[in-house]
N, C-alpha and C positions, 0 to 999 in steps of 0.2 A: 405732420403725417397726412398723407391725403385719405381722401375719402374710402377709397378702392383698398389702400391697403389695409385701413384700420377693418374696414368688411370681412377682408380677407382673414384676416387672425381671429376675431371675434368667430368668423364660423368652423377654422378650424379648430379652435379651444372650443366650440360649442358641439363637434363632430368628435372629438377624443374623451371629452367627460365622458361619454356612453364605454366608451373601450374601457376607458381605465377602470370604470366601476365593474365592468366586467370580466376583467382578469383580476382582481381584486381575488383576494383568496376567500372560499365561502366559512362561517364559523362552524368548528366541528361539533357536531350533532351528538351531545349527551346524555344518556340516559340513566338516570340516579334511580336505584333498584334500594325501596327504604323499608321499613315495618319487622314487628314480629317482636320477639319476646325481650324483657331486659333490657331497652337502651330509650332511650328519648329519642325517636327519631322523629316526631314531629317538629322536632326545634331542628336538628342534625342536617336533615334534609335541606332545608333553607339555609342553613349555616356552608353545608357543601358548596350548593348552587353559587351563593352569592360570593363566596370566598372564593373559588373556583371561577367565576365569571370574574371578578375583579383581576385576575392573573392572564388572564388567554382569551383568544379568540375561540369564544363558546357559545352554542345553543343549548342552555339547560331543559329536557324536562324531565319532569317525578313520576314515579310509579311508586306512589304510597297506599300502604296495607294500614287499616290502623289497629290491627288485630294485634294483641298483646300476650298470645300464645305460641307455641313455636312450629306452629303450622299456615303462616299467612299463604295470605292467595292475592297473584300477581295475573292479572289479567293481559299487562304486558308481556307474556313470556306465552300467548295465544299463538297458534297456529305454527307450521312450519318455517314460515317466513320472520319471524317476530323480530329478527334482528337486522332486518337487510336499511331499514331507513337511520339505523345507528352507525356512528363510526366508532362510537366508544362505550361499555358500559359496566357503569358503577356497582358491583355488588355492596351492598349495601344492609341486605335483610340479615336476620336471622330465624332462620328454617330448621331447626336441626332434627324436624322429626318428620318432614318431606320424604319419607322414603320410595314412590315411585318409580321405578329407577326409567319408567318412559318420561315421565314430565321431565326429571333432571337429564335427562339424555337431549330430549327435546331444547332443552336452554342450552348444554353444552355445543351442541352440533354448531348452533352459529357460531360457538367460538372455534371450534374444529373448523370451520369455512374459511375465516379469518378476521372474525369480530373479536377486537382488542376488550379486554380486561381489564378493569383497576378492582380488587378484589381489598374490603376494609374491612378489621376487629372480627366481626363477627362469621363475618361468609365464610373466615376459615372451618367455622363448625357447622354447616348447613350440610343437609341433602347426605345422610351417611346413614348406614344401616349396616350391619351383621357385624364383624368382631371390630369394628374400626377402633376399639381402643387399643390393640397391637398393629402393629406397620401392617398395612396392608401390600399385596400383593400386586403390581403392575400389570393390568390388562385384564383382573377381575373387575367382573361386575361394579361393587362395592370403591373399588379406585380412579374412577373417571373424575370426580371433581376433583380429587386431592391431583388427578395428574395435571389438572389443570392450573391448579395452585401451587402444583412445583415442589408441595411441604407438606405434608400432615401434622395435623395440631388435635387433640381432641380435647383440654382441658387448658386449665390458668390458676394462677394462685391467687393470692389476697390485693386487695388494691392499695395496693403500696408503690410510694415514686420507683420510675425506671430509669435507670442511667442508659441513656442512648448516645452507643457511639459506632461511628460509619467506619467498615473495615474495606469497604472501596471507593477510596478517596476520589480517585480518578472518572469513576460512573457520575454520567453528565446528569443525571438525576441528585446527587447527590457533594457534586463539586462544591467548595467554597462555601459546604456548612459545617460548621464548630456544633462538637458532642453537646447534649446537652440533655438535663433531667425532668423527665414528666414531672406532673401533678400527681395525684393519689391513679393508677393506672392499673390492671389486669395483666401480668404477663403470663402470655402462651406458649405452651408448652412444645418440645417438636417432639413428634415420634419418630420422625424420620425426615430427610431432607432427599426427594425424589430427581428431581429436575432444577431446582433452585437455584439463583446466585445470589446468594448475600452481598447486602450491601449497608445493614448495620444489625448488630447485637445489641439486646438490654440486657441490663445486668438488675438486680432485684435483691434486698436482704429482706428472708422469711425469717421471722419469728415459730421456730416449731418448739412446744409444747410436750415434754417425755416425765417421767417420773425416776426417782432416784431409788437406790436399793432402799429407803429407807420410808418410801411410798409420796417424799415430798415432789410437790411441781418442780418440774425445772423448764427453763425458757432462756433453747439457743439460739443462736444465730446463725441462718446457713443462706451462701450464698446460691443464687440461682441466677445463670446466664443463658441464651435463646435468641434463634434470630428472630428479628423484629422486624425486618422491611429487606424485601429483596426481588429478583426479578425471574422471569419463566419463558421457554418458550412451549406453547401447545400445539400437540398437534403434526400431521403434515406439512402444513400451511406456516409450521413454526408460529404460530399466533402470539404476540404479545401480548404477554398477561406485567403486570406490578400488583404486587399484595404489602399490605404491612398489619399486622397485629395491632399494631397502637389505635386507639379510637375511640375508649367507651365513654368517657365521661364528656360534656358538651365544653366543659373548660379547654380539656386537651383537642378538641375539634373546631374549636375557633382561634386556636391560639397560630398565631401568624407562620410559626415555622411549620406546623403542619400540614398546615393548608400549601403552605409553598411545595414542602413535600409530595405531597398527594398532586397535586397541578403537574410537577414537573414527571413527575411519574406516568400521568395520562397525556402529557404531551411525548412522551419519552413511546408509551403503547400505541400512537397514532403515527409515531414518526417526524411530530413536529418538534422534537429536540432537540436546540444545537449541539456540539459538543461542549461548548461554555456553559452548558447549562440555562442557557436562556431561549426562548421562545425563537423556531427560524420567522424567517421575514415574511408577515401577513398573518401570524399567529398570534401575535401578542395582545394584551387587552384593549380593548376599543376605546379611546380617550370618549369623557360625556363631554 
């Protein structure tokens, strides 16, 4: 090969590395929303991050609270703007006695713009005030988060395994996984299902405790079934929101299929979901 041409190639492979790194898809911008009462999320947190970065083309970072009350404070949820440098964000806390209905309004809004949502276990009971143990009402005060979550839940039974099984097989969030049973789990309850589209049920046997006419214990067995993960649109803007109840113990949060779960879910609210369920092209995890 002569001189001139090998020059030639050499600068134009030297002229295109620049391009191609630059249409290169950038990783989407995470922001995991952790702390507050009831759960491990100093471990949880990092467990999300690094589970979630081993799956997709992701920039993690934390907004952890380490306050073990159910009133944390998130510095990241500051100003009007708080959500414009996210593409996606993790609720994660648990707040349920946040009642301001300006601060909750103020975190909604960005999703009302059209900041995606992956909402976990707990954010179902965050940020509620006045009768929220009966359905609430569309377009009160009092139902902006729940409308945003598609579902109202205000409670959960005993931590007992959950049978999970996906009633829309076809949802590329949930394609090509087999049912399958928690560890000792939380299931939540629905008061109502708003806006929602399920896309799997737990099923749950409680031990309830009654007395006989004769004053003896008795202890039955009753089944309790609820959706457990499903998907929302919010909003004008239709915002994509994914929630799933499952989440509290740190066993069930590092366990492989939920982390897939939850991944394909936030790929699924950012729009980088195939329909095969797998990462579109520029999404996927970054080989080390």
């Amino acid at each position: 090969m002569k001189l001139r041409s090998l020059f030639a190639i050499t600068a134009a492979a030297a002229f295109a590395a620049p391009l191609l790194a630059a249409d290169a898809p950038k990783p989407l911008r995470v922001l995991i929303v952790a702390g507050g009462c009831c759960h491990d999320y100093d471990k949880q947190r990092h467990i999300l991050a690094e589970g979630i970065s081993a799956r997709a083309n992701v920039e993690v970072e934390i907004a952890y609270s380490p306050e073990k009350g159910t009133k944390p404070t998130f510095d990241c949820y500051n100003g009007a703007d708080w959500g414009k440098k996210y593409d996606v964000v993790i609720h994660d806390e648990c707040a349920a006695d946040i009642k301001d209905p300006a601060v909750v309004e103020n975190i909604l809004q960005a999703h009302r713009a059209g900041l995606p949502a992956v909402n976990l276990h707990c954010a179902m009971h965050c940020y509620r005030w006045g009768n929220y143990q009966t359905p609430v009402k569309v377009g009160d005060e009092n139902s902006h988060w729940y409308e945003m979550l598609g579902l109202q839940s205000t409670g959960h039974g005993p931590q007992e395994p959950i049978a999970i099984s996906f009633v829309d097989k076809e949802s590329p969030i949930v394609k090509g996984f087999a049912d399958w049973t928690t560890m000792k789990e939380e299931l939540y309850n629905n008061i109502q299902i708003i806006s929602a589209h399920p896309l799997a049920k737990g099923k749950q046997i409680v031990h309830a405790k009654s007395k006989d006419k004769d004053g003896k214990e008795v202890i039955t067995d009753k089944e309790v079934e609820t959706v457990v993960v499903w998907t929302n649109e919010f909003g004008p803007n239709k915002t994509r929101t994914f929630s799933t109840t499952i989440g509290h113990n740190n066993a069930t949060v590092e366990d492989a299929k939920y982390l897939d779960l939850v991944t394909r879910g936030l790929l699924w609210a950012t729009g980088k979901l195939g329909e095969d369920g797998k990462p579109v092209a520029g999404y996927e995890a970054k080989t080390k």
